[in-house]
C-alpha positions as CSV (number, residue, x, y, z in Angstrom):
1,X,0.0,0.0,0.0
2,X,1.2,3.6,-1.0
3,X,0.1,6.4,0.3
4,X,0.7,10.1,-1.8
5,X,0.6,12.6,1.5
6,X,-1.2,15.5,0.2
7,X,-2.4,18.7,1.1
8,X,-0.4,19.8,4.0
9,X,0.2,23.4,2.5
10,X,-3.7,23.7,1.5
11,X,-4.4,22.5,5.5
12,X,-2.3,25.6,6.9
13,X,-3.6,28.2,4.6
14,X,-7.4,27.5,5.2
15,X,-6.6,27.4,8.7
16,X,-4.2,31.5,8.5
17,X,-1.1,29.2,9.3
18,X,2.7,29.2,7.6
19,X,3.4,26.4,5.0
20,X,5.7,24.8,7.9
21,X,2.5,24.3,10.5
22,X,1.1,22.1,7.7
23,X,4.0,19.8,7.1
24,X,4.0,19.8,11.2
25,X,0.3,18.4,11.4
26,X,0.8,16.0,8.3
27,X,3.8,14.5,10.1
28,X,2.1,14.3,13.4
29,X,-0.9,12.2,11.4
30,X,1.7,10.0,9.6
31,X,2.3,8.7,13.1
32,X,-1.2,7.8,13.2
33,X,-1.7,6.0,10.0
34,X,1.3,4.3,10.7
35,X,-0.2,2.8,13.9
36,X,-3.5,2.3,12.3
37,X,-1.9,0.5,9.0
38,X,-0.2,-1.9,11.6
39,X,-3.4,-2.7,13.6
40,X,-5.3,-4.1,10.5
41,X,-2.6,-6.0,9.7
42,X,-0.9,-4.2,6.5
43,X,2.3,-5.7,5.8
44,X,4.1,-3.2,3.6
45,X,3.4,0.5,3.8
46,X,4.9,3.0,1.7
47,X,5.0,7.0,2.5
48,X,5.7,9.5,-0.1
49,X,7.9,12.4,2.0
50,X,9.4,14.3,0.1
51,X,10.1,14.1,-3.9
52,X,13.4,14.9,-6.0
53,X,11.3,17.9,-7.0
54,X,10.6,19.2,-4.0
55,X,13.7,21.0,-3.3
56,X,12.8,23.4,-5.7
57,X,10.9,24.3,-3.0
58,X,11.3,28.0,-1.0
59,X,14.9,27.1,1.1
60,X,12.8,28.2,4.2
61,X,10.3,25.4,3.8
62,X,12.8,22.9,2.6
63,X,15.1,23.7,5.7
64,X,11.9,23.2,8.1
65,X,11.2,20.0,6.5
66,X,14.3,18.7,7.1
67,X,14.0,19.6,11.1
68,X,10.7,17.8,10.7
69,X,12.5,15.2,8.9
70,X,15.2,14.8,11.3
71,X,12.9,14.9,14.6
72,X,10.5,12.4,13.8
73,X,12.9,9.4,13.1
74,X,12.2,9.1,16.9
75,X,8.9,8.3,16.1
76,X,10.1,5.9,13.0
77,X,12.5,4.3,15.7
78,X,9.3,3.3,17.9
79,X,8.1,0.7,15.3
80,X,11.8,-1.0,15.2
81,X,10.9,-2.1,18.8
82,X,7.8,-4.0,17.5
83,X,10.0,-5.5,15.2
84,X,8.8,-3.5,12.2
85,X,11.4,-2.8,9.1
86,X,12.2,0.7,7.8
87,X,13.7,2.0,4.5
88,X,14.1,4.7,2.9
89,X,13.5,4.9,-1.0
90,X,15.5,7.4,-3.0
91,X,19.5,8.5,-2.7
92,X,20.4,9.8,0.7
93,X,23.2,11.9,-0.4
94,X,21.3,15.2,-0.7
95,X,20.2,15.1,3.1
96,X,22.3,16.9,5.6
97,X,24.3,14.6,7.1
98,X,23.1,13.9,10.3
99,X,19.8,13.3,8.7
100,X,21.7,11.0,6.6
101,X,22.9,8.5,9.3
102,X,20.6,8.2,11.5
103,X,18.1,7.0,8.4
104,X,21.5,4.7,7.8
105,X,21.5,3.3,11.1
106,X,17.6,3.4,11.1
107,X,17.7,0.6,8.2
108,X,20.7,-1.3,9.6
109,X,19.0,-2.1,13.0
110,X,16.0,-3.1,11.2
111,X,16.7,-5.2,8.3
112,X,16.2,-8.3,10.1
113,X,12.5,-7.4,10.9
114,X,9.4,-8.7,9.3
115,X,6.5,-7.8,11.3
116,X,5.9,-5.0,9.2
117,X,8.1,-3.3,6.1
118,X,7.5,0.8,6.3
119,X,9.1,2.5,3.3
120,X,9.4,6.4,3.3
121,X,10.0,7.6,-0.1
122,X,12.5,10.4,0.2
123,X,14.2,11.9,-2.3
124,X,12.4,9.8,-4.5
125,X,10.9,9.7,-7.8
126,X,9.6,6.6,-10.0
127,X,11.7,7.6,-13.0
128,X,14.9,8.3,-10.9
129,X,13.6,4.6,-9.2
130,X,13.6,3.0,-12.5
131,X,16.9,4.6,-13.9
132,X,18.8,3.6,-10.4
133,X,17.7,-0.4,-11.7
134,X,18.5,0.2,-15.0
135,X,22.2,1.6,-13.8
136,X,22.8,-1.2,-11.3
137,X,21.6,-3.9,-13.9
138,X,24.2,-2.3,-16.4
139,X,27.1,-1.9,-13.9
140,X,26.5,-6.2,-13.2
141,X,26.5,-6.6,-16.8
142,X,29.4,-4.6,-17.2
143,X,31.0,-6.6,-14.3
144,X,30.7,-10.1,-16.2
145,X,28.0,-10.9,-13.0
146,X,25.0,-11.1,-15.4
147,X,24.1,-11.5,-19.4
148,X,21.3,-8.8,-20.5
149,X,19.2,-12.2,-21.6
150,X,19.6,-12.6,-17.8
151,X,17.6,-9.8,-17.3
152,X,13.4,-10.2,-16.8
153,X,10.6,-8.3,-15.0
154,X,11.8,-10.2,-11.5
155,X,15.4,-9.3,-11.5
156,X,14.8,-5.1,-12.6
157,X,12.4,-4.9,-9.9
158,X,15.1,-6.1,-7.5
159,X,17.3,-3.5,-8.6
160,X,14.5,-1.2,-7.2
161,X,14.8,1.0,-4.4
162,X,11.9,-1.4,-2.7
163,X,14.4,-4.8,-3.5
164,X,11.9,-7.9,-2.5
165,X,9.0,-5.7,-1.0
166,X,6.2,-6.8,-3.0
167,X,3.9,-4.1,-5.6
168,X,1.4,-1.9,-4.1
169,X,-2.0,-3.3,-4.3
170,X,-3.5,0.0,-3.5
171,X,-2.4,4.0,-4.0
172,X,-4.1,6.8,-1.6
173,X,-3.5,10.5,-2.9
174,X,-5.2,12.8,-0.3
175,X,-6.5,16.4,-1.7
176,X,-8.4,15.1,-4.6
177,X,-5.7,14.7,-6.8
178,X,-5.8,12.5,-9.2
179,X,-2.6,11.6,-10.5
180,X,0.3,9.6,-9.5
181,X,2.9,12.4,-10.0
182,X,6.2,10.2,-10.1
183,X,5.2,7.7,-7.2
184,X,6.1,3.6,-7.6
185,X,5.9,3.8,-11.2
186,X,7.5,0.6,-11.8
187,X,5.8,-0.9,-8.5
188,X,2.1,1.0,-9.0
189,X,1.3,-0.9,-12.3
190,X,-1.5,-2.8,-11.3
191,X,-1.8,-1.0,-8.5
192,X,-5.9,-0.2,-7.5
193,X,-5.8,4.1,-6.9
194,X,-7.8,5.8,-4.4
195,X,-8.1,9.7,-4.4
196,X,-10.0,11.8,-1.6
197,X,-10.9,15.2,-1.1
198,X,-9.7,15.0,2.5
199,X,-6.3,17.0,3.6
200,X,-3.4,14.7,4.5
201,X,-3.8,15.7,8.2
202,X,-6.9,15.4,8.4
203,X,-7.0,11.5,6.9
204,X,-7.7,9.7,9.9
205,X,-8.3,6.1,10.7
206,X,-12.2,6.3,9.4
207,X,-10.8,7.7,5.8
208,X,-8.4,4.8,5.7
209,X,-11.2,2.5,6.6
210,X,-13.3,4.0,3.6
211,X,-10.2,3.8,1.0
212,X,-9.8,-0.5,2.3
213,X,-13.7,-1.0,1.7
214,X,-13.6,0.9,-1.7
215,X,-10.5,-1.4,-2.1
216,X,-11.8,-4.8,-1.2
217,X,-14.9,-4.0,-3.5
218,X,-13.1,-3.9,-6.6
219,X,-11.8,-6.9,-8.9
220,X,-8.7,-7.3,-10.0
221,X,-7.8,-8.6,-13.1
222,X,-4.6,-8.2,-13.6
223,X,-5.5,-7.6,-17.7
224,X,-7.6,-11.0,-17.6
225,X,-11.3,-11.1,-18.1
């Protein structure tokens, strides 16, 4: 499951507030989807942070984000204790550094964890995804590891930023939007999409409940009849 955090900006200006006061109230719900995604059982959730094109962003909002970023790895931390993975999806270089290694040291305490898999996409765009495959694939074949008749569907999505996690069964875009704009493109290919007119922080446990029901209603055919 993906979710496409919307809305945070539109949520602080109904409300008279600065950009940053959204971002602050849409990372203070993540920590309750997280939880609520957990309790129905959800295996594999993926959050989408903060895009490669988002730091053409104001520096003022960027550099908030980052403090936002940075603070709430404590929160991320809490699920490693009930044994839940983390990654994060996208190159890490661009992050200050401290930001940097604690998401590092955030993935290496957790890889051995399988109660739950919670991606944050950071940094991250589907075609930068699908490029950082296509590189690693051509460095292997470069390498002598692999033949390019070696490569299928299985092994590029491998190469992925997401490795083994599975495709996303189901996108949620809060704010009514209805595109995917550079989200999973390799992963979101049969995925079912979900859009809502409800603000990112103001998705709560009942929206989610709506967006599983809308879900389980739906057949999927996967191009069959």
């Amino acid at each position: 499951m993906g979710f496409i955090m919307d809305g945070n900006g539109r949520w602080a200006a109904k409300r008279g507030l600065p950009r940053p006061a959204g971002h602050k109230a849409g990372v203070d719900n993540l920590r309750k989807i997280m939880d609520a995604c957990r309790n129905r059982g959800i295996k594999y959730a993926t959050f989408f942070a903060f895009s490669t094109e988002n730091w053409k962003r104001p520096k003022e909002e960027v550099d908030a984000l980052m403090r936002l970023f940075y603070d709430y790895l404590d929160e991320a931390d809490r699920f490693t204790g009930k044994k839940a993975r983390i990654m994060f999806l996208g190159s890490k270089e661009p992050f200050p550094e401290k930001l940097r290694e604690r998401m590092i040291k955030l993935e290496q305490n957790s890889v051995g964890y399988d109660s739950m898999t919670i991606m944050f996409a950071m940094n991250y765009g589907g075609r930068d995804d699908i490029v950082y495959a296509a590189r690693r694939l051509a460095e292997a074949a470069a390498d002598g590891d692999i033949k390019p008749s070696d490569i299928d569907e299985k092994l590029f999505s491998g190469m992925l930023y997401t490795g083994s996690a599975p495709d996303a069964d189901l996108i949620i875009r809060t704010s009514g939007e209805l595109r995917l704009s550079n989200f999973l493109l390799w992963q979101a290919a049969y995925a079912e999409l979900y859009s809502t007119d409800v603000l990112w922080p103001d998705f709560n446990e009942k929206e989610l409940d709506k967006a599983l029901e809308a879900y389980a209603s739906r057949s999927r055919r996967f191009g069959g009849v």
